[in-house]
C-alpha positions as CSV (number, residue, x, y, z in Angstrom):
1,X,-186.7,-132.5,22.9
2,X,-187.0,-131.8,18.9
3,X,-188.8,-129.3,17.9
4,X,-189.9,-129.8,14.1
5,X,-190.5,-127.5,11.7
6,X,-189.5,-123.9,13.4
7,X,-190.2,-121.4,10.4
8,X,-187.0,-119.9,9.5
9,X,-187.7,-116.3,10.3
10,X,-188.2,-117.5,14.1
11,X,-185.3,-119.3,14.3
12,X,-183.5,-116.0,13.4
13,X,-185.3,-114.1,15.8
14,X,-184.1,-116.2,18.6
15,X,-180.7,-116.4,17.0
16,X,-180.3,-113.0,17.5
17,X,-181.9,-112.2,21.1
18,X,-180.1,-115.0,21.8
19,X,-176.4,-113.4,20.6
20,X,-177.6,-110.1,22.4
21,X,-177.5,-111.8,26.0
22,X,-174.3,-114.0,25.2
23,X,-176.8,-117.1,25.8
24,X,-176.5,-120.3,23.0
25,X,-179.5,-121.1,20.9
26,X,-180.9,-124.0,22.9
27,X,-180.5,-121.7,26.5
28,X,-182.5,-118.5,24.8
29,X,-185.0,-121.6,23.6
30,X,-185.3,-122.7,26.6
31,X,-186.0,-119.2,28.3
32,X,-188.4,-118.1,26.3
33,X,-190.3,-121.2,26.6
34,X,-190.3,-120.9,30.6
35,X,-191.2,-117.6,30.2
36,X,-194.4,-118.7,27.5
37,X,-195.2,-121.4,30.4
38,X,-195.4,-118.4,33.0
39,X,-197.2,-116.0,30.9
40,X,-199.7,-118.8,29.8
41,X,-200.2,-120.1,33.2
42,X,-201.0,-116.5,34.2
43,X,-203.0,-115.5,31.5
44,X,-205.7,-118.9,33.1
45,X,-205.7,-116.8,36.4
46,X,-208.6,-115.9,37.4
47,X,-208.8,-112.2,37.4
48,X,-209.8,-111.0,40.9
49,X,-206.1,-109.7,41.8
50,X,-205.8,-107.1,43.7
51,X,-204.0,-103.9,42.1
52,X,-202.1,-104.5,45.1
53,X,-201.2,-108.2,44.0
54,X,-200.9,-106.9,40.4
55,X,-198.2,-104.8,40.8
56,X,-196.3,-106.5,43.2
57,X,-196.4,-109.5,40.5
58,X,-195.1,-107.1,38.2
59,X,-192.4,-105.6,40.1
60,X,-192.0,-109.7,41.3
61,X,-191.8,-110.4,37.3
62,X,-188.2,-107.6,37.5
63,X,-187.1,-109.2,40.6
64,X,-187.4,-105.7,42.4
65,X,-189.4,-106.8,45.3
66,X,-188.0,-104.9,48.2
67,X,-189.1,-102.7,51.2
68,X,-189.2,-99.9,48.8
69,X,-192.4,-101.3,47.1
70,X,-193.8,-101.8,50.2
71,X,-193.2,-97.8,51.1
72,X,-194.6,-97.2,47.8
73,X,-197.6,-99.3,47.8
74,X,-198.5,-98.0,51.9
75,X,-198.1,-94.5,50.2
76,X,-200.6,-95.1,47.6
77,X,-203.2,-96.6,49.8
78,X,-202.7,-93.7,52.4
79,X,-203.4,-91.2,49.1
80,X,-206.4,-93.2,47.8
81,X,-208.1,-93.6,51.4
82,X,-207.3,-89.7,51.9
83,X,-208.9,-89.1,48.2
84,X,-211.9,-91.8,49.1
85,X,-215.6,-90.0,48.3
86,X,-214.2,-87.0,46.6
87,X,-215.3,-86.0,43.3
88,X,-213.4,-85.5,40.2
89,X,-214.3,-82.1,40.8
90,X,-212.4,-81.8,43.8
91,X,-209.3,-82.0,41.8
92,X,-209.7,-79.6,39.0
């Protein structure tokens, strides 16, 4: 693939994330394209997620998906059923 025309000041850009990570040129290119594709393809989703499903796409995202999100996430629900039908109040 050819991509025509890439303004000068992007090219650098990518150049230099690209030296950063030890990746060539055409490999950071191609990564940040997958990762435009992702973002993109997610950004057409429809937005009834879950904050559960949020987060865990987010923690997915930083490949930290583990039993300890699982603890973390069962620890918030527990906390937000015990806080359900309080008022603000309640917390001041």
């Amino acid at each position: 693939m050819l991509i025509r025309n890439v303004p000068e000041p992007l090219k650098r850009e990518i150049e230099q994330a690209a030296r950063k990570v030890g990746q060539s040129l055409s490999g950071k290119a191609i990564d940040l394209l997958w990762k435009g594709m992702i973002a993109e393809k997610e950004a057409r989703l429809e937005p009834n997620l879950s904050a559960w499903d949020s987060i865990r796409s987010a923690f997915a995202n930083e490949s930290a998906i583990d039993n300890e999100f699982a603890d973390i996430m069962a620890e918030i629900e527990a906390e937000r059923k015990q806080d359900f039908g309080r008022r603000i109040e309640d917390f001041e």
